[in-house]
VOGU-3710 file (C-alpha; in Angstrom, 3 decimals, decimal comma):
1> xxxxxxxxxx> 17,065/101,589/88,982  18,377/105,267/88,366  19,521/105,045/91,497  21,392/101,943/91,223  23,111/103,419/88,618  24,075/106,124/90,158  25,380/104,073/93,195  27,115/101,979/90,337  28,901/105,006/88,847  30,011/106,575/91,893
11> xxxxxxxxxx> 31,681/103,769/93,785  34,361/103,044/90,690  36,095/106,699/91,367  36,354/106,062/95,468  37,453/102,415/94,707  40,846/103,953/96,024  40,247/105,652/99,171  43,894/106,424/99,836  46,409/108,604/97,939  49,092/107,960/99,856
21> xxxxxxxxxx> 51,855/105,352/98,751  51,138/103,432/101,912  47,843/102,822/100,750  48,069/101,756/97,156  51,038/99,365/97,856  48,930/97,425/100,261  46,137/97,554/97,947  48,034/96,440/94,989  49,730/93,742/96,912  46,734/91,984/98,590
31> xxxxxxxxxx> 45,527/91,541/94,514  48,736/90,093/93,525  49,018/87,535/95,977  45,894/86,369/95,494  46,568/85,550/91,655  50,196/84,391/92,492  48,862/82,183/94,800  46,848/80,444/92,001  49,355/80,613/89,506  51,939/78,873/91,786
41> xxxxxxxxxx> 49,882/75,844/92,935  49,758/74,950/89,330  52,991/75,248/88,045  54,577/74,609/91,447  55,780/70,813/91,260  56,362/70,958/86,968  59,509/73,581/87,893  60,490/71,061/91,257  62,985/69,630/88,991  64,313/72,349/87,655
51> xxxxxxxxxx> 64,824/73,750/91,258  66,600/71,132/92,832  69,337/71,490/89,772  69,569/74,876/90,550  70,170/74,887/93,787  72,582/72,177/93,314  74,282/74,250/90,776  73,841/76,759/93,409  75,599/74,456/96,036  78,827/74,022/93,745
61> xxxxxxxxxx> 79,149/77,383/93,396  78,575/78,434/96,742  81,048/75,999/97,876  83,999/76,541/95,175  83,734/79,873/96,483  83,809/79,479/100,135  86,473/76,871/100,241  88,724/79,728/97,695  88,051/82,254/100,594  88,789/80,068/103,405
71> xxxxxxxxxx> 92,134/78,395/101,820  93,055/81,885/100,590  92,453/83,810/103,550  95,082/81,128/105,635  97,183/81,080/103,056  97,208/85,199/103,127  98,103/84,837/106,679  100,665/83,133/106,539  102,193/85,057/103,881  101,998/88,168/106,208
81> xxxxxxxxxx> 103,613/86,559/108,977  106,445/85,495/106,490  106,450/89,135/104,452  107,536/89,986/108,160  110,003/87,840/109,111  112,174/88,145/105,328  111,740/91,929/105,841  112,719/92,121/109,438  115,824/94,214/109,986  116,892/91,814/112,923
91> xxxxxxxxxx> 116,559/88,462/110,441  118,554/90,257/107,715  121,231/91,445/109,755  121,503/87,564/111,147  121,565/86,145/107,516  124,362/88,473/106,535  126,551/87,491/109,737  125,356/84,368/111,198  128,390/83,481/113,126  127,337/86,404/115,706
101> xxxxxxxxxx> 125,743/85,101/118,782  123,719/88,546/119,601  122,094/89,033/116,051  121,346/85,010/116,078  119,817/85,892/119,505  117,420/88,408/118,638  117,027/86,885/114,763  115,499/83,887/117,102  113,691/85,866/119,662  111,699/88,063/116,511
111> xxxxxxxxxx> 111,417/84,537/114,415  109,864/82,294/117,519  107,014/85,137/117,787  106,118/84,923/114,206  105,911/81,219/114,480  103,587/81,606/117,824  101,081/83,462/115,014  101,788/80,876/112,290  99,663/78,005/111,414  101,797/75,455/112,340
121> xxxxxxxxxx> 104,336/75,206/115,358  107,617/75,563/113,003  109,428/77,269/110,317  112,402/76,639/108,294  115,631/79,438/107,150  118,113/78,403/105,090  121,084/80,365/104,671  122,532/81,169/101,283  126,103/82,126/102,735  126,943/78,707/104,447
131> xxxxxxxxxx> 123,755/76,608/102,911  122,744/75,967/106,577  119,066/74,963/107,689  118,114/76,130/110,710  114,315/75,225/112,328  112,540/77,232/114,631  110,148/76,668/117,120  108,217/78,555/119,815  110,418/78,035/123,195  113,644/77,166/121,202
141> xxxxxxxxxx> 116,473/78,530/123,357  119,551/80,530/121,663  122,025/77,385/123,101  119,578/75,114/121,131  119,075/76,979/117,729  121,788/75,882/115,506  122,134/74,101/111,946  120,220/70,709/111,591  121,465/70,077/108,358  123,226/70,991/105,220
151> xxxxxxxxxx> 120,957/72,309/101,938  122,116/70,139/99,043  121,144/71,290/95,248  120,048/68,323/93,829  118,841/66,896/96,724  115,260/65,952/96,985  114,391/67,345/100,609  116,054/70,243/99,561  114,576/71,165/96,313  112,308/73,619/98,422
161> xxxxxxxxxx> 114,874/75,706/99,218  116,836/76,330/95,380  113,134/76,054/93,753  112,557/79,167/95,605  115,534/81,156/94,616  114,974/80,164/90,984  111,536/81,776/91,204  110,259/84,814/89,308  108,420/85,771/92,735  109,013/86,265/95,860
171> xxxxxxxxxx> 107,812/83,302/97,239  106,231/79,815/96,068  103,448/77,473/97,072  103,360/73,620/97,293  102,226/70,320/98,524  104,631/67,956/100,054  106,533/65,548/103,000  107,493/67,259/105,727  110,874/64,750/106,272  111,480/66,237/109,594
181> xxxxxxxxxx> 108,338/66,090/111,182  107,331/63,039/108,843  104,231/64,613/107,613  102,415/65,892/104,685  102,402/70,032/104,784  101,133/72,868/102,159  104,276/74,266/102,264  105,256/78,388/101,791  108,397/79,361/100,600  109,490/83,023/101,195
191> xxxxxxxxxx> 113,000/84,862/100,173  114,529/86,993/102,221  115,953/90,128/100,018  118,291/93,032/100,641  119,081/95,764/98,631  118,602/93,241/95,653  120,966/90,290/97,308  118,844/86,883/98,195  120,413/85,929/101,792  118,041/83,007/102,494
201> xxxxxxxxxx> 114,507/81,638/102,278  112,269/81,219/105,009  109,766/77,973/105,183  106,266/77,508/107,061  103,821/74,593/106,289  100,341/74,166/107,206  99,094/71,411/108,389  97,511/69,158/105,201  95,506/67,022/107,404  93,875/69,741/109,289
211> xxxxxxxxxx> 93,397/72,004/106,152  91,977/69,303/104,157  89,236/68,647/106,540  88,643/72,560/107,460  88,014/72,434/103,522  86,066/69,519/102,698  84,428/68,537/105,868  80,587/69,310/104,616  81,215/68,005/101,199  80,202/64,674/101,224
221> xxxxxxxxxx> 76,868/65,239/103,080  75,311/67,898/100,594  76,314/65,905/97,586  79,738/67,252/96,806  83,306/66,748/95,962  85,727/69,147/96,062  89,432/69,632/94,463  92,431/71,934/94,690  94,420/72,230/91,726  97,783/73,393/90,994
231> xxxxxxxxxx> 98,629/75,930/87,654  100,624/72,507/86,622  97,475/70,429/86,821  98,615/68,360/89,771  95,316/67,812/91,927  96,776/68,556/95,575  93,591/67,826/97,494  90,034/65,720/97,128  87,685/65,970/99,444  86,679/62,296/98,771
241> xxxxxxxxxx> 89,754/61,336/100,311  90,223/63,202/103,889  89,826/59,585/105,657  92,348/58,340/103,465  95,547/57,897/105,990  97,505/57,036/102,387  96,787/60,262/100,959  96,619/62,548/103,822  100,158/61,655/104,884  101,813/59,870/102,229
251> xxxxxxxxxx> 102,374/60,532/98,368  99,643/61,536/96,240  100,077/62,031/92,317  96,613/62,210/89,955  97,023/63,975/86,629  93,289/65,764/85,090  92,946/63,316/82,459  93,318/60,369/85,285  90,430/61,617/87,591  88,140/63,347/84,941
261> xxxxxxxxxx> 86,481/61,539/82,403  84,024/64,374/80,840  84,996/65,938/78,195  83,618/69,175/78,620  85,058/69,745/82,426  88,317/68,591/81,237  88,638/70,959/78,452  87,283/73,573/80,439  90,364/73,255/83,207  92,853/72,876/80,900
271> xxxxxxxxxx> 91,985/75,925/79,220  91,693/77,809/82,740  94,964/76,431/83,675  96,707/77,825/80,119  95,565/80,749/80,968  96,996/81,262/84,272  100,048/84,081/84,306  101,667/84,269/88,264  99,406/84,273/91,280  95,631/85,230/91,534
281> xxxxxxxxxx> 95,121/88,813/92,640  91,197/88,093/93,919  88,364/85,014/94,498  86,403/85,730/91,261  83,130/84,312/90,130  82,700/80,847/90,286  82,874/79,551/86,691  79,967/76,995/86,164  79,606/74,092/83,854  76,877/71,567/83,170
291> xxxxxxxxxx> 78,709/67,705/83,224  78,185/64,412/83,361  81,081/62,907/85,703  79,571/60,042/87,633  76,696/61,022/89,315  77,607/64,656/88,881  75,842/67,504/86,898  77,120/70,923/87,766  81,146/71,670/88,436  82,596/74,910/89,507
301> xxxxxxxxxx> 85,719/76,609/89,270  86,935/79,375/91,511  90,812/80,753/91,416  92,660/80,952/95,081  93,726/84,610/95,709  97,226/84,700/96,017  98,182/81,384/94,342  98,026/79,823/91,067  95,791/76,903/92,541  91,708/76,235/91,526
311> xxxxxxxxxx> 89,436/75,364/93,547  87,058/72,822/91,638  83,448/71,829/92,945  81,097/68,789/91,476  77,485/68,670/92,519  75,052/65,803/92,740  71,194/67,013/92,253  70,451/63,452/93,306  71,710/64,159/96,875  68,941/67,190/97,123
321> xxxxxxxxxx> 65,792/65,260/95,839  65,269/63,208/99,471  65,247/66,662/101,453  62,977/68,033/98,299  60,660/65,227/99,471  59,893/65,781/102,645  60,046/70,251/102,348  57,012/70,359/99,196  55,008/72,419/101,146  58,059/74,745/102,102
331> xxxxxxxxxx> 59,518/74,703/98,800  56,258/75,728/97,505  55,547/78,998/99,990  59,286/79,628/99,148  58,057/79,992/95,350  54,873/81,890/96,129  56,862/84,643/98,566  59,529/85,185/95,734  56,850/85,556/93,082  54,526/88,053/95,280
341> xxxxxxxxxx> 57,957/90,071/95,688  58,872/90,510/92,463  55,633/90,887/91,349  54,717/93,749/93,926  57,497/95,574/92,260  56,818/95,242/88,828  53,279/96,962/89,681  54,262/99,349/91,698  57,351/100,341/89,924  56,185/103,638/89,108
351> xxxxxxxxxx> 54,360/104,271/92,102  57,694/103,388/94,313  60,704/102,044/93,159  61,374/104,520/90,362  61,470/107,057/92,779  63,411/105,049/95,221  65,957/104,547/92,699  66,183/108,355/91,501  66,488/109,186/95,557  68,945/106,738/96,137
361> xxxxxxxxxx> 71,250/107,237/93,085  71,328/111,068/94,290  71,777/109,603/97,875  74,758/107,511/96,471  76,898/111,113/95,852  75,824/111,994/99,585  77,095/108,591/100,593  80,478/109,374/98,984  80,715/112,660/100,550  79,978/114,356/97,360
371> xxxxxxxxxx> 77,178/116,954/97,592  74,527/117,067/94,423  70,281/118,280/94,358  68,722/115,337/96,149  66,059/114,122/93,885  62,025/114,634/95,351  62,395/117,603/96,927  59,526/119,329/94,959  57,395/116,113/95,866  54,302/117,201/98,001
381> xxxxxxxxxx> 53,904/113,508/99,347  55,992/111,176/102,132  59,197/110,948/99,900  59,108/114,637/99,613  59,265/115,671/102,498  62,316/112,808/103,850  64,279/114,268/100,461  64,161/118,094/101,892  65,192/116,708/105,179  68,098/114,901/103,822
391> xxxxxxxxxx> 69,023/117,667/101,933  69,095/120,063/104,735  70,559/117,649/106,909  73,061/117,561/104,912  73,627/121,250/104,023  74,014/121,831/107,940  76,199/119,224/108,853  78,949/119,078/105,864  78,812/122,597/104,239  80,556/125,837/105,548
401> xxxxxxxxxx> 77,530/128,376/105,996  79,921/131,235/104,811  81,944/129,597/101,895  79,344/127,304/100,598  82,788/125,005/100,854  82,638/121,699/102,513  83,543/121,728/106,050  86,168/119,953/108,378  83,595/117,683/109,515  82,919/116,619/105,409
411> xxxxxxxxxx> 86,437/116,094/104,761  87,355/114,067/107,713  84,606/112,004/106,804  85,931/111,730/102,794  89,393/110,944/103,633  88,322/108,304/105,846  85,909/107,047/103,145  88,521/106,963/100,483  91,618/105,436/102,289  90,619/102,137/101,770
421> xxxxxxxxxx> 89,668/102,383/98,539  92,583/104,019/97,464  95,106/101,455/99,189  93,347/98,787/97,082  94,103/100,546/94,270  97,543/101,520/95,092  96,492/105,056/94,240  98,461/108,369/95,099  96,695/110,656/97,143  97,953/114,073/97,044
431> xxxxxxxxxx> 96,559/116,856/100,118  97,209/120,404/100,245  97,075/122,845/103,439  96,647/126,755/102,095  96,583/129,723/104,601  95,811/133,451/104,076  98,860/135,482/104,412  98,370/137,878/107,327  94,943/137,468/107,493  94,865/138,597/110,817
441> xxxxxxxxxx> 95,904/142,186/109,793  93,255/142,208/107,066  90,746/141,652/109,395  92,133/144,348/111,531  92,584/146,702/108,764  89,409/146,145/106,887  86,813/144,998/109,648  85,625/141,197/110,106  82,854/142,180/106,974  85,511/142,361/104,127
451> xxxxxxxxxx> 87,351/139,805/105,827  84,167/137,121/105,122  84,443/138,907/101,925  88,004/137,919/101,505  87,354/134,356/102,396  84,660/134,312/100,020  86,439/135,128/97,307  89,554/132,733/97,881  86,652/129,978/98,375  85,629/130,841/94,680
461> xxxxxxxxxx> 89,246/131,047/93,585  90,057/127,467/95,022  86,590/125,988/93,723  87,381/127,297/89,967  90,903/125,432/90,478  90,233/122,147/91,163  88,066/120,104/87,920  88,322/116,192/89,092  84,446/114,697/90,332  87,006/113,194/92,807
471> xxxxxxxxxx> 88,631/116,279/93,853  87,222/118,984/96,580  88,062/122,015/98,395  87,352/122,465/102,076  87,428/124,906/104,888  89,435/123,962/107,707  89,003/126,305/110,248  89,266/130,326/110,161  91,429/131,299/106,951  92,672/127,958/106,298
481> xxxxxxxxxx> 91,620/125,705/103,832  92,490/122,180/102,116  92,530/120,905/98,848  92,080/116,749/98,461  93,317/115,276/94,841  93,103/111,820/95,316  95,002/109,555/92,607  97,102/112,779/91,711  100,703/112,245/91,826  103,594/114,860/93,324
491> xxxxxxxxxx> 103,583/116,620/89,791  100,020/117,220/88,967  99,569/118,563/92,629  102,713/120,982/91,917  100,458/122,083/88,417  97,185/123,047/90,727  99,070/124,567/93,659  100,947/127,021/91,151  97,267/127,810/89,402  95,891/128,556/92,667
501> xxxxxxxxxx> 98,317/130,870/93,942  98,424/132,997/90,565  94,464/132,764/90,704  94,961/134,588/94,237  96,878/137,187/92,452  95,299/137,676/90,136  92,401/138,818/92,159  94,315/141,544/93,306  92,387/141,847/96,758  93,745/144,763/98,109
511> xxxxxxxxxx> 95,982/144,182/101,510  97,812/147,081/102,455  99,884/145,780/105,669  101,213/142,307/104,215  104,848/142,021/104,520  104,594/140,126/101,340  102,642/142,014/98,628  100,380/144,937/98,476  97,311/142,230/97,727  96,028/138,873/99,199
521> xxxxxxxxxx> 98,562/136,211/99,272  98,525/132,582/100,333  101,188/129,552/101,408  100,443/126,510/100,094  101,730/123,341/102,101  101,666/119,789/99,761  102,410/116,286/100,628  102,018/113,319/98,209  102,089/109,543/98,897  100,919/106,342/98,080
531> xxxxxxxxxx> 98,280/105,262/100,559  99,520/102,025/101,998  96,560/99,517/104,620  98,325/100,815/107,407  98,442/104,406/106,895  95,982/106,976/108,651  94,584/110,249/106,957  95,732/112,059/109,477  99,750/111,312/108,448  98,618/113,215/105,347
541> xxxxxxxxxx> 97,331/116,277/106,873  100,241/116,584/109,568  102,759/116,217/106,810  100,698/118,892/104,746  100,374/121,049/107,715  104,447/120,776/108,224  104,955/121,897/104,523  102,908/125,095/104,588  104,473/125,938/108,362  108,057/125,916/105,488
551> xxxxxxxxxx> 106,180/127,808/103,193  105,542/130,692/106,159  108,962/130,690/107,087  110,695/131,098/103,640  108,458/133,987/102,931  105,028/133,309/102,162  103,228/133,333/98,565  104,619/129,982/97,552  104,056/126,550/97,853  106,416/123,746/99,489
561> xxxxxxxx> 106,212/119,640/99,261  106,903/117,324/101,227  106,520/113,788/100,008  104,798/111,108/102,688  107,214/108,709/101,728  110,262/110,381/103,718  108,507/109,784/107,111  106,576/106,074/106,052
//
């Protein structure tokens, strides 16, 4: 019996027989499926129902938001094919003299290989000099491209064309018969604008037919129905009717209060459509509502980027319960994998994830090219040691070993990191070249020791100048450094490159055979410009780089702009 007792109390403590994190996770988790796997067969078929309605709720959702992306991702297309055309020198030129055969020529030539890009085969200009229509297509011939008809205000098949210049914006959006090619089109409307003067307006249409069913064409077997709706309320498209000859190429009219009958749905899309000012800027969150309209429960509704259309999604549970039937078993190890999952990391929170998150979050300022003490690195187990390899990983490849500044490699990296971001956000991104007056004499005056010494100290100079999280200050190469402000305009970077060069002076760094002052000097090259898609870091740094060569030549010790926008 003693004995036993002693076995007894000796086996509790070396229950655990690893200390690593390896080992208690698998531990932990072998428990916790065990009782999951109890706790699931139970409850698994009482919460069935309750799945199947959210996943159909899911489904709406899902949908309203695909069929948004899709229709606004055409629709963006198409409205950078026609931004091209109304902006094209060659097109203006021909609106503003149309009786000459050569700018018709190459107006034609530029036009017929937009239209080769564009959804459909065709596009429309009408002329606001001579109220001409002219259509283009893709092997149209000069001889053959001349007026098919005369706009008429008032007239019907020409309401496109002065409902477009009456617009606020620049161009407009709408369902209706193509009388030409006797067909129904989602039709965009584009003006073509100089130097504040509308000459025209440029037409494209996609094809209704074809982008009705690229919509809808799953609806109907998952249990759906889909809409698009205009910022008037006019319902455009229903996925319930894309076999429907009558409405895919004929006249199609259905107010809100006509095709929904629940209260709730129809109050909520009213009140989304009151709401709507100009065109949506992105596909947001589906909005979700619980109805009863027919057999459906769940509706969705998701705004179409660049319009002032919805797309609205109804769901049918019903349609889910027969594939529910057959998949119990599936549903059911579905449940069980989910639950073991979460469960795992609510145990082991402590054990893992907590420091997961503190390593990540400090890996998060490393992913943004921002340096900062990566967390663990006083850890004596596995995360320990991969947190003092980051961090010296790091150190060596982003971090001048002289300076302690970032190096070219780090800001390369940044600027192409931020570009995007900062074109979204039609930010200003302002980038400064600096360069060490005669350095090259200091070094042969003072020796290459008081030279690192020298670039040491304007490395602690530029550091103290710059305050933004978003700003940094890196070594280029040799005595030259640069200075990125991103989302700082001409003026503020004027305000920082005057501080730095009286911080230089101020240090009063001896240098007795400068041309320019008895003490360290620098020239300070700026440019500033909106980042635009297109545009390339590198535009930045070469206009920078221009700006401080102007800076060397009118003497040194200053600093000269040059704003992006000249050369873009």
């Amino acid at each position: 019996m003693p004995q036993q007792d002693q076995g007894k109390g000796e086996s509790q403590p070396g229950s655990k027989t690893g200390s690593s994190i390896a080992t208690r996770f698998r531990n932990d988790s072998l428990l916790l499926f065990t009782l999951a796997f109890f706790i699931f067969a139970v409850v698994m078929y009482t919460a069935f129902g309750r799945l199947v309605s959210t996943i159909s709720k899911n489904f709406a959702s899902n949908y309203a938001l695909s069929t948004a992306e899709v229709l606004s991702a055409h629709i963006s297309k198409e409205i950078g094919l026609m931004s091209k055309a109304a902006r094209s020198g060659s097109v203006i030129a021909w609106l503003q003299e149309e009786s000459d055969p050569q700018l018709k020529s190459i107006a034609l030539e530029e036009l017929a290989e937009i239209v080769s890009e564009l959804y459909s085969a065709n596009l429309y200009v009408g002329i606001g000099k001579s109220s001409n229509e002219y259509q283009v297509e893709r092997n149209l011939t000069p001889k053959d491209f001349v007026p098919f008809a005369t706009l008429r205000e008032g007239v019907g098949e020409d309401s496109w064309y002065y409902e477009c210049l009456a617009s606020d914006s620049d161009y407009m959006l709408s369902v209706n018969f193509d009388f030409v090619l006797d067909r129904k089109r989602v039709w965009l409307d584009y003006k073509v604008i100089h130097e504040g003067e509308v000459l025209g307006v440029i037409c494209t249409g996609l094809e209704f037919s074809h982008l009705s069913g690229e919509l809808f064409a799953k609806y109907e077997s998952v249990g759906l129905r889909g809409f698009i709706i205009a910022g008037d309320g006019q319902i455009l498209m229903d996925s319930a009717k894309i076999r429907d000859d009558s409405y895919l190429y004929g006249a199609y009219s259905l107010s809100l209060q006509e095709q929904f009958s629940d209260p709730l749905l129809l109050a909520s899309l009213q009140s989304h459509l009151q709401q709507i000012e100009g065109f949506f800027t992105a596909v947001g969150d589906p909005k979700s509502i619980a109805v009863h309209q027919d057999a459906y429960r769940h509706a969705s509704i998701t705004p179409v980027r660049l319009t002032e259309w919805t797309a609205v999604v109804l769901s049918n549970p019903n349609a889910l319960l027969d594939i529910g039937v057959f998949l119990p078993v599936a549903v059911a190890v579905l449940a069980l994998l989910i639950a073991f999952a979460l469960s795992i990391s609510a145990v082991n929170y402590n054990l893992i994830f907590q420091p997961l998150s503190k390593l990540e979050q400090s890996l998060g300022l490393l992913r943004e090219n921002r340096y900062a003490p990566v967390y663990g690195t006083d850890r004596s187990d596995e995360l320990g040691n991969l947190s003092r390899t980051i961090s010296e990983l790091f150190l060596q490849a982003n971090v001048d070993p002289l300076t302690g500044l970032y190096n070219r490699r780090f800001m390369e990296n940044t600027l192409r990191h931020i570009m995007p971001t900062l074109s979204r956000a039609n930010g200003s991104l302002s980038l400064m070249m600096l360069d060490i007056d005669f350095f090259k004499r200091f070094n042969d005056t003072y020796g290459h020791d008081q030279g690192d010494v020298c670039l040491k100290e304007i490395a602690r100079v530029l550091t103290a100048s710059v305050s933004r999280a978003s700003d940094f200050v890196a070594r280029y190469g040799g005595e030259e450094f640069v200075i990125v402000l991103p989302y700082t305009d001409a003026q503020g970077a004027l305000v920082v490159a005057e501080k730095v060069l009286e911080s230089v002076r101020s240090e009063n760094i001896p240098h007795a055979h400068s041309e320019v002052a008895p003490y360290v000097t620098i020239s300070i090259g700026i440019t500033t410009g909106k980042v635009a898609h297109w545009q390339r870091w590198e535009e930045f740094l070469r206009k920078a780089d221009e700006a401080l060569y102007e800076s060397k030549n009118n003497g040194r010790d200053r600093c000269t702009a040059f704003p992006l926008e000249e050369e873009s």
